[in-house]
DRENZADREN-253526 format. One record per residue: residue number from 1; x, y, z of N, C-alpha, C, CB in turn. Coordinates in Angstrom, 2 decimals, m for minus. Glycine has a CB too. Layout:
N
(NUM, (X, Y, Z), (X, Y, Z), (X, Y, Z), (X, Y, Z))
...
***
This chain:
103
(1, (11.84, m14.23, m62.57), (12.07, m15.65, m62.76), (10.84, m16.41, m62.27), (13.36, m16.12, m62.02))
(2, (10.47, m17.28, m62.89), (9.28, m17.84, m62.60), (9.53, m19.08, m61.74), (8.55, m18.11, m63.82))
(3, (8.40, m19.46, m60.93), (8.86, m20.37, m59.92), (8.16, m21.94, m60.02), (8.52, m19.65, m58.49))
(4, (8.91, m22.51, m59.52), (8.28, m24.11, m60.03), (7.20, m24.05, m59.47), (9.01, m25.57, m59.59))
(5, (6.05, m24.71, m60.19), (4.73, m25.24, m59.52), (4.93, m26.47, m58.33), (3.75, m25.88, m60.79))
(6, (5.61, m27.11, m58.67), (5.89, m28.33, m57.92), (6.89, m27.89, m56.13), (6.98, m29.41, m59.25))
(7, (7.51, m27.12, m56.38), (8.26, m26.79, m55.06), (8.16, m25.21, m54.61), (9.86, m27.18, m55.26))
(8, (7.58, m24.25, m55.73), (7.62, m23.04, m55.39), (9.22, m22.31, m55.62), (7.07, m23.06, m53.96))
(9, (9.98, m23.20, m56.10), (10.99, m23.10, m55.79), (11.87, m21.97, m57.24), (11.38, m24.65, m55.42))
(10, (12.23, m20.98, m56.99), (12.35, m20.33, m58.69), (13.61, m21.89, m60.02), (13.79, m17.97, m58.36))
(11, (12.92, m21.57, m61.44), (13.60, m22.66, m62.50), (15.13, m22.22, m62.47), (12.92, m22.56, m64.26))
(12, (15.89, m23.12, m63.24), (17.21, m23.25, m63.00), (17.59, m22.36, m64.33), (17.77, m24.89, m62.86))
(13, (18.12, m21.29, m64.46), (18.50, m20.49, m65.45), (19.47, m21.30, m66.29), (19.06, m19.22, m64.94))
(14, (19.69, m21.30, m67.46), (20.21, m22.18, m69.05), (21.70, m22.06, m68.21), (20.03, m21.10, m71.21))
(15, (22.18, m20.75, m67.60), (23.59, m20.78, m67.18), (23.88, m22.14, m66.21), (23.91, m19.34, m66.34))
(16, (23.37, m21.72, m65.24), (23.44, m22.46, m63.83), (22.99, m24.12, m64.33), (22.15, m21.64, m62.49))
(17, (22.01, m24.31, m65.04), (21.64, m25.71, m65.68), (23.36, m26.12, m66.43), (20.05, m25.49, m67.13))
(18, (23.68, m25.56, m67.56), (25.13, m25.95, m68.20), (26.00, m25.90, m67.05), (25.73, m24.90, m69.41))
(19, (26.29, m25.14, m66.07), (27.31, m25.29, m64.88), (27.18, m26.52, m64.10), (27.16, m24.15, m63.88))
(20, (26.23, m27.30, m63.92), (25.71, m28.21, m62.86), (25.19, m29.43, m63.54), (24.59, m27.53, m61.99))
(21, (25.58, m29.62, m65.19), (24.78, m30.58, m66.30), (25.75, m31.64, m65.74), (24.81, m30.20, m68.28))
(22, (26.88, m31.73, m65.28), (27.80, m33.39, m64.67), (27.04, m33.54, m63.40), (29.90, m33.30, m64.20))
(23, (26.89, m32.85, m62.50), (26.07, m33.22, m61.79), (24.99, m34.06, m61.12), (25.98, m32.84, m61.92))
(24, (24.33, m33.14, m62.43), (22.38, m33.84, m63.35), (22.98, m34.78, m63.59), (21.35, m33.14, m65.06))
(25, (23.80, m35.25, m64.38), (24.36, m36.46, m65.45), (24.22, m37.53, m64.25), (26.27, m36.26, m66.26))
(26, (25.26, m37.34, m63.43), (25.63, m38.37, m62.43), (24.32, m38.79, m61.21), (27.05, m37.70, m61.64))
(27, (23.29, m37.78, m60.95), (22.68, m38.22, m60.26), (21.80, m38.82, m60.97), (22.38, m37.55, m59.47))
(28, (21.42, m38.82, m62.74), (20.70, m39.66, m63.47), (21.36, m41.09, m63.43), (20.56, m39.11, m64.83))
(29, (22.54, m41.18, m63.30), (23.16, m42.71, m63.81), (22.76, m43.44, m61.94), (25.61, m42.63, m64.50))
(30, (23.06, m43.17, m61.23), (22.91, m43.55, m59.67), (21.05, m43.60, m59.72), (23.76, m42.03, m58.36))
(31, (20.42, m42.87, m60.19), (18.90, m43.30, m60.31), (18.63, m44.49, m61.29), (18.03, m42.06, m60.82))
(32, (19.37, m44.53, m62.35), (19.11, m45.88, m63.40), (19.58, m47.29, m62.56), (20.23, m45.73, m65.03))
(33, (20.99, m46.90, m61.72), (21.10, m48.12, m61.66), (20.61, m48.52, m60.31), (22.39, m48.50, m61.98))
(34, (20.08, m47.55, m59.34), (19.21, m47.89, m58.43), (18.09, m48.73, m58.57), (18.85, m46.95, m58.05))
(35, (17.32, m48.27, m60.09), (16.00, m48.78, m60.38), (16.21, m50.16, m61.06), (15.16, m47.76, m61.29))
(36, (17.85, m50.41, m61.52), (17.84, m51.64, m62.63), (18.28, m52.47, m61.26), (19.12, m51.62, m64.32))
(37, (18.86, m52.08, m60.26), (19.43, m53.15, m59.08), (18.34, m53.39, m58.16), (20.75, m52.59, m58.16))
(38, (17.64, m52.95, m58.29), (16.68, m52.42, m56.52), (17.43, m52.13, m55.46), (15.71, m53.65, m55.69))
(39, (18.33, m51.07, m55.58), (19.44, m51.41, m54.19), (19.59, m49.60, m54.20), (21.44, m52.70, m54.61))
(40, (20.29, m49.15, m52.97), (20.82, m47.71, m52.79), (22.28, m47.79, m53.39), (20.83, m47.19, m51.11))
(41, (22.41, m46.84, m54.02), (24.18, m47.04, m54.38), (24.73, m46.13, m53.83), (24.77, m46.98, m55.90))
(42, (25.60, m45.94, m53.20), (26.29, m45.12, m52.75), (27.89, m45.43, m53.40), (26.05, m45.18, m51.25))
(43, (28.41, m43.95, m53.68), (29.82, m43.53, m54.58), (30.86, m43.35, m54.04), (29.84, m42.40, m55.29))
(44, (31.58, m43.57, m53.69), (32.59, m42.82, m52.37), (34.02, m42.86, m53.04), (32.65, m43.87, m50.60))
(45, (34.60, m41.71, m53.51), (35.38, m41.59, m54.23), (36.07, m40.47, m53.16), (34.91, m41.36, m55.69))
(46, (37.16, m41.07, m52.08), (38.11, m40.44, m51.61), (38.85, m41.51, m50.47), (37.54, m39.07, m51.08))
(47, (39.83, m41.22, m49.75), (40.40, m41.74, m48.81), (40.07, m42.00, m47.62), (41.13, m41.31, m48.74))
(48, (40.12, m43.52, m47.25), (39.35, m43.67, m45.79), (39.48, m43.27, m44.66), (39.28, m44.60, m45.40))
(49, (39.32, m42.43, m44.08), (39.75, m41.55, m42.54), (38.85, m41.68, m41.58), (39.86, m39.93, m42.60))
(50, (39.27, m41.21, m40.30), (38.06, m40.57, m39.55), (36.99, m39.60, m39.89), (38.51, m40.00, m38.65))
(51, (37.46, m39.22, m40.74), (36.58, m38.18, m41.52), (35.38, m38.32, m42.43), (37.34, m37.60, m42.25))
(52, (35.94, m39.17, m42.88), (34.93, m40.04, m43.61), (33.35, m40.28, m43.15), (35.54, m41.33, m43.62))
(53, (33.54, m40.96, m41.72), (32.23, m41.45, m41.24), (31.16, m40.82, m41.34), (32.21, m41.69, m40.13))
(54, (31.27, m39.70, m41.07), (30.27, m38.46, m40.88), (29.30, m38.54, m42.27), (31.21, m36.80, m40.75))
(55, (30.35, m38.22, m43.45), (29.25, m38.18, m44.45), (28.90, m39.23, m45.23), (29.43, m37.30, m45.27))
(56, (29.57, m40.76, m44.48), (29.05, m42.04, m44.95), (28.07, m41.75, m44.23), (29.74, m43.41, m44.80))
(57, (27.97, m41.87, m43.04), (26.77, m41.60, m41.70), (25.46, m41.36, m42.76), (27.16, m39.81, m40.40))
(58, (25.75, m39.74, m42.98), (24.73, m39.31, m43.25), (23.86, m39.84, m44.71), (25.06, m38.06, m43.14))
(59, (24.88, m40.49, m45.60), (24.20, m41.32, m46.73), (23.12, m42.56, m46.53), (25.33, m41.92, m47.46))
(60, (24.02, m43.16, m45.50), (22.69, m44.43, m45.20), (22.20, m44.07, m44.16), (23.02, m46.06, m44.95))
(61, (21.80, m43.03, m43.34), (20.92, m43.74, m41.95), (20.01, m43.61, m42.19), (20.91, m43.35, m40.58))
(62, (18.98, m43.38, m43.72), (17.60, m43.50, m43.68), (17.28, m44.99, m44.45), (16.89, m42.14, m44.41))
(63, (18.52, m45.01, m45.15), (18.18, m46.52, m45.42), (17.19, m47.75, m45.17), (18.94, m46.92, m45.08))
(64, (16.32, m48.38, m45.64), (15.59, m49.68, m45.36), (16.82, m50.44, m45.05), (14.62, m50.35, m46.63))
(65, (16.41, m51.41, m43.82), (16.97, m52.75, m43.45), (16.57, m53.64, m44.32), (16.62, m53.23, m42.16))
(66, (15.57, m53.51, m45.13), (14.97, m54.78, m46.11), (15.42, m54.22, m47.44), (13.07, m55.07, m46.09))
(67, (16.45, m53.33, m47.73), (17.24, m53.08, m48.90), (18.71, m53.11, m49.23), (16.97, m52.07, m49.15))
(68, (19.01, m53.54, m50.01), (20.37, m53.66, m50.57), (20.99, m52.53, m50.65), (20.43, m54.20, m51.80))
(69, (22.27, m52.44, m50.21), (23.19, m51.67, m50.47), (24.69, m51.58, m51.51), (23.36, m51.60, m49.43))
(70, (24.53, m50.91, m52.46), (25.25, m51.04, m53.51), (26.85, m49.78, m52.92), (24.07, m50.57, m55.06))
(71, (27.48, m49.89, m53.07), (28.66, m48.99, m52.24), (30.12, m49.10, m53.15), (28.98, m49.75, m50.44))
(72, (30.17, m48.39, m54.53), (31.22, m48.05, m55.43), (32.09, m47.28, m55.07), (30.87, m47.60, m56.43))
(73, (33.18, m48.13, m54.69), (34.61, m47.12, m53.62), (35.62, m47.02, m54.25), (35.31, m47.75, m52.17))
(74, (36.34, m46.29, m54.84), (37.09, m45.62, m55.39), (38.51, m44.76, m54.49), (36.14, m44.86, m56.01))
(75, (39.18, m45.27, m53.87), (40.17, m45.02, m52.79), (41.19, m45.47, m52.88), (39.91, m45.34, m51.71))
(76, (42.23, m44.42, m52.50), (43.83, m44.83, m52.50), (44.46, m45.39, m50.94), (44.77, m43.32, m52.97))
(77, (42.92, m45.95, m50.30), (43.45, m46.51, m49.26), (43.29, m45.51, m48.42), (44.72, m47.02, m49.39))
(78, (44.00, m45.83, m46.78), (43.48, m45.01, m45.66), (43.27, m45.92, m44.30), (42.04, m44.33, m46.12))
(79, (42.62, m45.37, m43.91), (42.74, m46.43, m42.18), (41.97, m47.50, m41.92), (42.32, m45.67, m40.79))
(80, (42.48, m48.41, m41.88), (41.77, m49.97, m41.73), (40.46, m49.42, m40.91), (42.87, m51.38, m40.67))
(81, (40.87, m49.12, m39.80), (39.55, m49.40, m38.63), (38.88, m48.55, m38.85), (39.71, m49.40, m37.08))
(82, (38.91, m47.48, m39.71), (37.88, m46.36, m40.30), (36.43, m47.31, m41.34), (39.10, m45.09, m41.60))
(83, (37.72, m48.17, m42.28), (37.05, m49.10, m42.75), (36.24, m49.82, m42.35), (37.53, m49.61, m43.07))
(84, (36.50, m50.34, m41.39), (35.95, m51.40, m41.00), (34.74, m50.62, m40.22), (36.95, m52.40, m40.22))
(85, (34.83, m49.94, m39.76), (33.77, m49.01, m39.16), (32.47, m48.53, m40.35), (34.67, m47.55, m38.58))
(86, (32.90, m48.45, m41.28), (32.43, m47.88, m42.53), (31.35, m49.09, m42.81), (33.73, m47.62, m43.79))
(87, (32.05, m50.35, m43.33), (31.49, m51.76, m43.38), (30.34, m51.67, m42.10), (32.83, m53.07, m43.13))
(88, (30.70, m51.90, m41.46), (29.55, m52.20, m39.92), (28.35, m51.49, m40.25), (30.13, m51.46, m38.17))
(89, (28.79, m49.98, m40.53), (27.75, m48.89, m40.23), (26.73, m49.66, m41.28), (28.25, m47.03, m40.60))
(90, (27.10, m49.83, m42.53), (26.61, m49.84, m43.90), (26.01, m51.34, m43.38), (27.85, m49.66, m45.38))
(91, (26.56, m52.55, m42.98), (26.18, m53.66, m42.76), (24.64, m53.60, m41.70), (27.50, m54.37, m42.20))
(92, (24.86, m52.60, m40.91), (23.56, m52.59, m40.21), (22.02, m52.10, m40.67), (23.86, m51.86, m39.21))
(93, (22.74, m51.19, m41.89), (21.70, m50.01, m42.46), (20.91, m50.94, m43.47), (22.53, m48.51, m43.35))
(94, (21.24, m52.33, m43.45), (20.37, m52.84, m45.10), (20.94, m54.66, m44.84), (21.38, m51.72, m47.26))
(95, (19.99, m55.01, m46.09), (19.89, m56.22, m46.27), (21.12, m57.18, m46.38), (19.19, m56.26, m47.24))
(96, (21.46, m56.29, m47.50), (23.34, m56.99, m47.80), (24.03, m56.25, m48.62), (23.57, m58.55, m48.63))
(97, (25.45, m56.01, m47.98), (25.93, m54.84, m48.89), (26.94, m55.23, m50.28), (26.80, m53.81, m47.87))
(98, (27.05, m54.63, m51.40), (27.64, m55.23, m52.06), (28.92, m54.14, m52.18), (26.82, m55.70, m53.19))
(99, (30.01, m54.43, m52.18), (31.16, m53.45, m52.42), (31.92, m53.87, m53.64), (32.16, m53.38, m51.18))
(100, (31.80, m52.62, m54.34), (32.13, m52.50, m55.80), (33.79, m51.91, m56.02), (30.93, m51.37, m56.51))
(101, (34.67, m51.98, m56.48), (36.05, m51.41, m56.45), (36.43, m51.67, m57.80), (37.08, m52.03, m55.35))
(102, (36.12, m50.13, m58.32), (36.60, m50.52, m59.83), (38.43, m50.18, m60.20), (35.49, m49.41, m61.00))
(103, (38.56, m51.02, m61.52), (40.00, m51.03, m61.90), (40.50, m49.80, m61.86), (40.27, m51.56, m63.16))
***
């Protein structure tokens, strides 16, 4: 298998590419609308817990303070003060956050 020039890293075999093409798909649409918003978007499609924080955590803490935060939440609900914890974290990490909640 031949290996990328760019990372050294070996190419993605036709299988493993078709297994992982929603994937590709979705991290192309989160790059378009990054570049059409100027903002980070972040997806969060599950229930708000303690659990949660950790891998909100780890989405924004490299974040610019001089950038927008785009945050499409998708949830059947869950613990207020998880929430609200969630908000803060995200409120500190950037300029201004926008929270998206589709139908």
């Amino acid at each position: 298998m031949a290996a990328n020039p760019a990372f050294g890293l070996p190419r993605q075999s036709p299988l493993f590419h078709a297994q992982q093409a929603d994937r590709y798909e979705r991290q192309q649409l989160i790059a378009d609308y990054e570049s059409l918003y100027n903002c980070r978007l972040i997806v969060m499609i599950d229930a708000i817990f303690p659990y949660s924080v950790t891998p909100f955590e780890e989405l924004i803490y490299d974040n610019r303070t001089d950038r927008d935060v785009h945050l499409i939440l998708a949830t059947p609900g869950g613990d207020g003060e998880t929430a609200v914890r969630l908000v803060r974290a995200a409120q500190a990490r950037c300029k201004e956050l926008t929270v998206i909640v589709p139908d």
